[in-house]
C-alpha distance (Angstrom), angle and dihedral (degrees) to the residues before:
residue distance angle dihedral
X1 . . .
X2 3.98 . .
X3 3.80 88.5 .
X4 3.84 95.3 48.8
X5 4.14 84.0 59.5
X6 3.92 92.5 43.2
X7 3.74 87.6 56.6
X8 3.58 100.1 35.6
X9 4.13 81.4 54.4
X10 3.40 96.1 49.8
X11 3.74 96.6 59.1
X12 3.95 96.8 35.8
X13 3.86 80.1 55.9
X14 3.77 99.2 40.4
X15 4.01 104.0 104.1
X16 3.91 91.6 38.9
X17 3.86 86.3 59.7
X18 3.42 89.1 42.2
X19 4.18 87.9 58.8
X20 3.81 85.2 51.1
X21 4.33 94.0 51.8
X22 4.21 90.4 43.8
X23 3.68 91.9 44.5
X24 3.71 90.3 47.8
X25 3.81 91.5 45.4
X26 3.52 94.4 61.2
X27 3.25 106.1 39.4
X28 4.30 100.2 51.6
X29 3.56 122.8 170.3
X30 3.75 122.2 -154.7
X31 4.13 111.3 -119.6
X32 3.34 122.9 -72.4
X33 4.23 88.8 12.9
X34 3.80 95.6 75.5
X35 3.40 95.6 128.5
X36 3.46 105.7 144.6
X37 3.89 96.2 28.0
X38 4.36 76.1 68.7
X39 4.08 93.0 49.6
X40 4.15 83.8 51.8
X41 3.46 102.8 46.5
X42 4.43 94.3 38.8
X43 4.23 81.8 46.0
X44 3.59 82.7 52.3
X45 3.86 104.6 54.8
X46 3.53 89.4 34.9
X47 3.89 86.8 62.1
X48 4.01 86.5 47.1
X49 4.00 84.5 48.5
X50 3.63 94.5 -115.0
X51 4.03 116.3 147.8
X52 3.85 104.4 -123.4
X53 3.99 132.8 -178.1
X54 3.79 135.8 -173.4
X55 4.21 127.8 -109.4
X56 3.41 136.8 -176.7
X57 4.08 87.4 1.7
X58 3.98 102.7 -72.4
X59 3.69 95.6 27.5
X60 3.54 113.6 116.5
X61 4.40 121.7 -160.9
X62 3.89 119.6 -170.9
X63 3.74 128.2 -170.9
X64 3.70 121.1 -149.4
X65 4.46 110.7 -173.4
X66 4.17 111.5 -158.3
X67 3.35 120.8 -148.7
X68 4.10 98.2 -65.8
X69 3.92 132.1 7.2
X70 3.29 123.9 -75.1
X71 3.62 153.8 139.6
X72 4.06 114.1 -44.7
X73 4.31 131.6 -117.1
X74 3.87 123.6 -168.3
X75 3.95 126.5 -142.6
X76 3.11 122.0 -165.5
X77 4.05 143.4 -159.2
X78 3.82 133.4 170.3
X79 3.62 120.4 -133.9
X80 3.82 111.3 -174.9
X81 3.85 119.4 99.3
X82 3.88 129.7 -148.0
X83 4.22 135.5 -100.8
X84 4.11 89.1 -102.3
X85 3.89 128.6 124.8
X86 3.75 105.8 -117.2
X87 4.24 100.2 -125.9
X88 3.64 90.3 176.3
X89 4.06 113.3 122.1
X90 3.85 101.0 -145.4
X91 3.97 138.9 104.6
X92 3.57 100.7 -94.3
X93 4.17 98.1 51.2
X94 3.60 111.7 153.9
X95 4.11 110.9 -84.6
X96 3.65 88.1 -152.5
X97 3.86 120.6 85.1
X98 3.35 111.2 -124.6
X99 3.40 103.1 6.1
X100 3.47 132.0 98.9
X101 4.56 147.8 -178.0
X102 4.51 78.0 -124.2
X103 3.81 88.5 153.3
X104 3.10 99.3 40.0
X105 3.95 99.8 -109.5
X106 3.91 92.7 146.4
X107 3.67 80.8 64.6
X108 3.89 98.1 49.3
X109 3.49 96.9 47.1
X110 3.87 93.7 45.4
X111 3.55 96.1 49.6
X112 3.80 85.2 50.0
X113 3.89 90.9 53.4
X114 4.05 92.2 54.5
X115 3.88 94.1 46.5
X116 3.85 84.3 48.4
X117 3.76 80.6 51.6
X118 3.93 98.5 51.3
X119 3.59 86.8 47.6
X120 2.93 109.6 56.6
X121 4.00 96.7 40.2
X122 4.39 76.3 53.9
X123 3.83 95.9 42.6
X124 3.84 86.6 115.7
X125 3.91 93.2 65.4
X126 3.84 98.0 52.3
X127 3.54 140.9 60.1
X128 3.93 133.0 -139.7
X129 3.78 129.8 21.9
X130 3.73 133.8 -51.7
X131 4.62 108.0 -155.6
X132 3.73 98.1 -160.4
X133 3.92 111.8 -153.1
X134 3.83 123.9 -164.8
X135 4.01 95.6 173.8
X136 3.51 133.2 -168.5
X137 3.66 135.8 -123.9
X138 3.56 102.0 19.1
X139 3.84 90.0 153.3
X140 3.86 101.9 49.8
X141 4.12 134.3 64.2
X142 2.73 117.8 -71.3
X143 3.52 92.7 33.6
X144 4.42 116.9 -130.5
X145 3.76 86.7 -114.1
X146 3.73 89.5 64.7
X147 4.12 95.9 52.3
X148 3.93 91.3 45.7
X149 3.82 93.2 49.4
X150 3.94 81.2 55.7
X151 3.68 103.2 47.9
X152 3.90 86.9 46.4
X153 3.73 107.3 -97.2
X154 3.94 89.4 155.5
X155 3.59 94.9 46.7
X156 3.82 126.2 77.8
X157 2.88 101.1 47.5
X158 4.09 94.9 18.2
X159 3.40 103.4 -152.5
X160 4.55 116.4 -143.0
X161 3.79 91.0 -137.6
X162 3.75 145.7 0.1
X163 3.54 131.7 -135.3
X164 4.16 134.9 -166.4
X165 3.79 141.1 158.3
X166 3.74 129.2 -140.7
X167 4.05 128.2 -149.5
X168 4.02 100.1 -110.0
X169 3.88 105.8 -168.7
X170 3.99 88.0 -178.2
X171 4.41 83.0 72.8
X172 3.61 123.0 66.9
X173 3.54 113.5 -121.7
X174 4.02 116.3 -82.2
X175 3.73 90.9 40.8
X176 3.98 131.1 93.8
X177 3.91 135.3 -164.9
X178 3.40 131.7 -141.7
X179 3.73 140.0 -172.9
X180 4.06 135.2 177.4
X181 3.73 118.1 -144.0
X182 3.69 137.6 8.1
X183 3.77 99.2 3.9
X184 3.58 107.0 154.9
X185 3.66 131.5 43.1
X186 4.01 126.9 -113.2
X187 3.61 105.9 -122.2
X188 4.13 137.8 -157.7
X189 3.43 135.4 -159.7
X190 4.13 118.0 -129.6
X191 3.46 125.1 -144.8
X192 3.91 113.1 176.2
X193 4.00 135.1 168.5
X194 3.20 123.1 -166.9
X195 3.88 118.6 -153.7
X196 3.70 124.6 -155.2
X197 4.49 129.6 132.0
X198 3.47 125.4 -81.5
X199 3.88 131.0 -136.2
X200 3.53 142.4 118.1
X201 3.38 131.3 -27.3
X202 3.77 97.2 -128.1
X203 3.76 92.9 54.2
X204 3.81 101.6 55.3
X205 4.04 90.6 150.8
X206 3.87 82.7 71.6
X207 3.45 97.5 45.4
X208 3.90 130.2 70.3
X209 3.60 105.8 -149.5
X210 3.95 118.1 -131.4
X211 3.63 84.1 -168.8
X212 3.76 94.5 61.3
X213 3.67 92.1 44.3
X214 3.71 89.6 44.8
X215 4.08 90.9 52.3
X216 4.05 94.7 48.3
X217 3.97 87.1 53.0
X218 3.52 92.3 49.8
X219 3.82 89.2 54.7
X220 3.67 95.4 38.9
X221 4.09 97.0 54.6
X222 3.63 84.8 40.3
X223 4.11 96.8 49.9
X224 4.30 78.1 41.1
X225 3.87 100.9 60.0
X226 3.76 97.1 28.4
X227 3.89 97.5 63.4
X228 3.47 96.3 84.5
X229 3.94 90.8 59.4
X230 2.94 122.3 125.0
X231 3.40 117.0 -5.3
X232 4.23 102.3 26.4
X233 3.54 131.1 74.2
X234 3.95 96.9 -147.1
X235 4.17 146.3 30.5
X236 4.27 100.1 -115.6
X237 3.52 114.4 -143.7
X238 3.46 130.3 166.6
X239 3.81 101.6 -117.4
X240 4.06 98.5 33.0
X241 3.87 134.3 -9.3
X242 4.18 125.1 -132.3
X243 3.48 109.9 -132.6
X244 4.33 105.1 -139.4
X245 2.93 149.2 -99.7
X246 3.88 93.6 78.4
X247 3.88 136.3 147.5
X248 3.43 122.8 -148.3
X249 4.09 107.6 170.9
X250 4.15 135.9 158.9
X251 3.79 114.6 -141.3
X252 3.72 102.9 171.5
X253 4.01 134.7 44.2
X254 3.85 119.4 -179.1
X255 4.17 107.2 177.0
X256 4.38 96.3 147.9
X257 3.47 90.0 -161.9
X258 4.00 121.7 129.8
X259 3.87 149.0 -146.4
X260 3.88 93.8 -67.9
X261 4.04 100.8 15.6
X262 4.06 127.1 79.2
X263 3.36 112.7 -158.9
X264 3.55 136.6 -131.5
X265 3.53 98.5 -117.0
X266 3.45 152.5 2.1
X267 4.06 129.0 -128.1
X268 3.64 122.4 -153.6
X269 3.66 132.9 172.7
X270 3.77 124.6 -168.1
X271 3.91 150.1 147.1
X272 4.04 136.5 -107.1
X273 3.84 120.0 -153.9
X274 3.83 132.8 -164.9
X275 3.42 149.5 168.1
X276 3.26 105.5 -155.8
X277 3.54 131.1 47.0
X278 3.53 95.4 -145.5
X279 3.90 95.9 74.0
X280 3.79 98.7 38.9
X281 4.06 99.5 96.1
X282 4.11 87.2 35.1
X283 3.87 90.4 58.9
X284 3.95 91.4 39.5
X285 3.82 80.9 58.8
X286 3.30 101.7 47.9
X287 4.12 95.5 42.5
X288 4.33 79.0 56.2
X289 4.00 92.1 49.9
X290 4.11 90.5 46.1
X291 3.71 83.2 51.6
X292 3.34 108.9 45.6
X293 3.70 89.3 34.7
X294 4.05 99.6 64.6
X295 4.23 89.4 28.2
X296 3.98 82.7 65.2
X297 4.13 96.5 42.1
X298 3.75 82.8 57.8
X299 3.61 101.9 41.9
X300 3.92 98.9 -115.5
X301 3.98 136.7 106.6
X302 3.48 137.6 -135.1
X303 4.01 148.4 -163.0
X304 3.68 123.3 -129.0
X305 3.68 130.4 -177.3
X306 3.87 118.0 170.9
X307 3.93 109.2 -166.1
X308 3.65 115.0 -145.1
X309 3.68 109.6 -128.0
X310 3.86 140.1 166.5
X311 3.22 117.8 -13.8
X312 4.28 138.5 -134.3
X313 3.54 97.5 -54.9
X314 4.15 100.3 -144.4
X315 3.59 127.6 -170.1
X316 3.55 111.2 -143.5
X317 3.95 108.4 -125.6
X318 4.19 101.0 -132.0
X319 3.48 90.8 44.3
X320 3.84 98.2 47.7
X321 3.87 94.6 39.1
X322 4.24 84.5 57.5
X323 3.59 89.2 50.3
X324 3.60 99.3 50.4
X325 3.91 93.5 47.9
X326 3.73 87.8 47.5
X327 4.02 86.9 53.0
X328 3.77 93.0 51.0
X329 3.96 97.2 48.6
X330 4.09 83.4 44.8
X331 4.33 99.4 47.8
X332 3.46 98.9 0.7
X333 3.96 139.1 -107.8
X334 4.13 97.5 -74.4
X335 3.75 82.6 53.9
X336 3.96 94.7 56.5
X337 3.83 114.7 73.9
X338 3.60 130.3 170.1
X339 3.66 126.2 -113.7
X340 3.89 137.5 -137.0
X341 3.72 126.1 -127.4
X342 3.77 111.6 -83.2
X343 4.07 131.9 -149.7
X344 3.45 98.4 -153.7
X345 4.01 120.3 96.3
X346 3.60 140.1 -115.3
X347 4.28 123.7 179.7
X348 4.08 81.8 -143.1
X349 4.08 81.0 85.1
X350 4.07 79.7 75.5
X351 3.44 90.4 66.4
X352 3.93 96.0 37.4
X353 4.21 84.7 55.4
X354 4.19 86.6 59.4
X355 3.74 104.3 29.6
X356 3.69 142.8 39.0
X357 4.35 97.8 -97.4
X358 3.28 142.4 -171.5
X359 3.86 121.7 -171.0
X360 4.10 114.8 179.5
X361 3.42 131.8 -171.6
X362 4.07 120.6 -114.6
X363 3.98 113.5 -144.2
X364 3.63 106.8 -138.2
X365 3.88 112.2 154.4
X366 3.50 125.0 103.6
X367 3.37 118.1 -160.3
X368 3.59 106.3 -174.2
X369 3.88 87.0 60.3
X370 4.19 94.8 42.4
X371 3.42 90.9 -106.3
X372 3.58 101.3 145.1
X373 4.05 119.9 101.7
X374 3.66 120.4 143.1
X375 3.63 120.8 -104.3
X376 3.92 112.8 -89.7
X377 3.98 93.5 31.2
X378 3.54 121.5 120.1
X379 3.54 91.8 -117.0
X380 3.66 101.5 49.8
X381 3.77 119.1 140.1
X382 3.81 145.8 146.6
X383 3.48 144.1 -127.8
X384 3.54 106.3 -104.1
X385 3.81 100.8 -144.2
X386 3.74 85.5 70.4
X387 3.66 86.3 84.5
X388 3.19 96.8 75.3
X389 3.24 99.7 51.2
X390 3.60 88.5 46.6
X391 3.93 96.3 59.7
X392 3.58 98.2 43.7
X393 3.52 93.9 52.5
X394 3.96 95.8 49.1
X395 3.30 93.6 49.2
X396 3.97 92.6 46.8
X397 3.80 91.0 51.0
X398 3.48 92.7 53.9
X399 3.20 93.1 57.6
X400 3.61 102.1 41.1
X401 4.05 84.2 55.4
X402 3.60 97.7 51.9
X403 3.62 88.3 54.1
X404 3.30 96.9 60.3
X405 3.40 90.8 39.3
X406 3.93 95.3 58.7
X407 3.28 100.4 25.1
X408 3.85 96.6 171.2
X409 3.82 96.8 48.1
């Protein structure tokens, strides 16, 4: 049976995809400056005799043919890594200072090299075409996704749906999640200044504080987007209303003033979460009116800019519900769990906006061994027999979508 070989591949291939995740790991390349991440994975599917071009600089696109023509599926892996010092104590440790595999990219992108392996040593048992994406920049504004999906990564040959994985490290290894719908929140980058005038300490009458200003609008956004909590299901305003759950959260502060000297302003930098798309410009607005509302009472200014970033990332229903039976044939139903709605962001959601998606979680702690930091930590790692799993069941969902897909092939 097909899936017999897919597994049987999967663990003939297992140490030479490990090889590709340690060399990965310690050599990481910060987004958009994966440069020779691209050479290794295009040197790779060259070796596997898989055509290959470049996009969007670091990007690299493969193109696997089956057996006869057919309709076309994407995969897709991310292969930048984040500004973290690696604290890990282990062979592969990042060589790069700095910069670290936190999220688990190395991972992604060498899971997506072994299923690229399977399939191609298979391509005789399947129909259609498989578009391979390893894609920049996932972790950086304005997200890699975004600058393929200009330069025409799902064009030519367009695939009918996309499908990628994500390292979980809240699933023990063996096991994957999945979830239909919105599933991961659109998130926005904060960039506020708060304006008041300077002067000593000891003469605050001739002062106006940014740093008073700056603490009521703190409490004022926060008192804004935590009414609906618990018991409501949206923010009421009276020009629009923001349906929940949403994040809105500060994470840095720069004032440089000192014991006896108020500044002239205050810097903050912060981050605006939603799941639906619907309320994003009406809480934009209403974080501006807060602003400009208590900046006024106290007689100061401000500058905001709200970057747009990633949007709702939604897993289309069909698609997801194939995957998920496909995963439970391939590991088995205990080994299939279903996952909550998340508020942290992925630029995959561009893809999910233009394409049927589905984007499943990866188990890979293992707790008997430790092996359970949180993604962006310094210590971060995975339990390598999750590879495995995770290139058999790529390559198996594939499959089982182009099937479907072409139906009479």
């Amino acid at each position: 049976m097909l899936i017999d070989k897919i597994k049987s591949l999967a663990s003939k291939n297992f140490e030479t995809v490990i090889g590709y995740r340690r060399h990965i790991h310690a050599n990481p390349e910060l987004s958009y400056q994966e440069y020779n991440t691209a050479d290794y994975v295009a040197s790779i599917l060259t070796e596997f005799g898989i055509p290959n071009t470049r996009m969007a600089n670091t990007g690299v696109i493969g193109i696997i043919e089956g057996k006869q023509p057919g309709k076309t599926i994407a995969l897709r892996a991310d292969i930048d890594a984040l500004p973290i010092e690696e604290k890990n104590d282990i062979s592969y440790k990042s060589k790069n200072a700095g910069v670290m595999h936190a999220c688990g990219h190395d991972v992604h992108t060498s899971s997506l090299l072994g299923a690229a392996k399977i399939l191609k040593e298979l391509s005789n048992e399947w129909s259609g075409t498989i578009k391979l994406i390893f894609q920049p920049g996932e972790e950086k504004l304005p997200g890699g996704a975004s600058i393929l999906i200009k330069e025409g990564v799902l064009e030519n040959p367009a695939p009918v749906s996309i499908i990628a994985q994500h390292v979980f490290p809240s699933l023990e290894a063996g096991k994957v999640g999945f979830a239909s719908g919105p599933y991961m929140a659109a998130c926005d980058e904060i960039y506020l200044t708060v304006k008041g005038k300077g002067g000593h300490a000891a003469l605050p009458k001739s002062t106006i504080s940014p740093l008073l200003i700056t603490s009521e609008i703190l409490l004022e956004l926060d008192n804004a987007f935590m009414q609906g909590k618990p018991n409501h299901q949206i923010i009421k305003s009276s020009n629009y209303q923001i349906s929940l759950p949403v994040v809105l959260a500060f994470g840095k502060m720069n004032a440089n003033g000192a014991t006896n000297v108020i500044p002239n302003e205050v810097k903050l930098e912060g981050t605006f979460r939603t799941m639906d798309e619907n309320s994003r410009a009406g809480a934009h607005k209403l974080i501006r009116e807060i602003v400009s509302s208590v900046a006024k009472k106290w007689g100061g200014d401000f500058g905001l800019s709200i970057d747009k970033g990633y949007p709702v990332l939604i897993n289309n229903e069909e698609v997801t519900n194939r995957a998920r039976a496909g995963a439970e044939e391939f590991l088995g139903e205990e080994n299939v769990v279903t996952l909550e709605p998340r508020m942290t962001s992925e630029d995959f959601a561009f893809y999910s906006l233009l394409k049927p998606s589905c984007f499943y979680r990866l188990g890979t702690a293992n707790t008997a061994k430790g092996i359970t930091s949180g993604l962006h930590t310094p210590t971060f790692n995975v339990e390598e027999s999750t590879i495995e799993t995770a290139t058999g069941l790529m390559a198996w969902l594939a499959i089982n979508e182009l099937s479907f897909i072409n139906p009479v092939l």
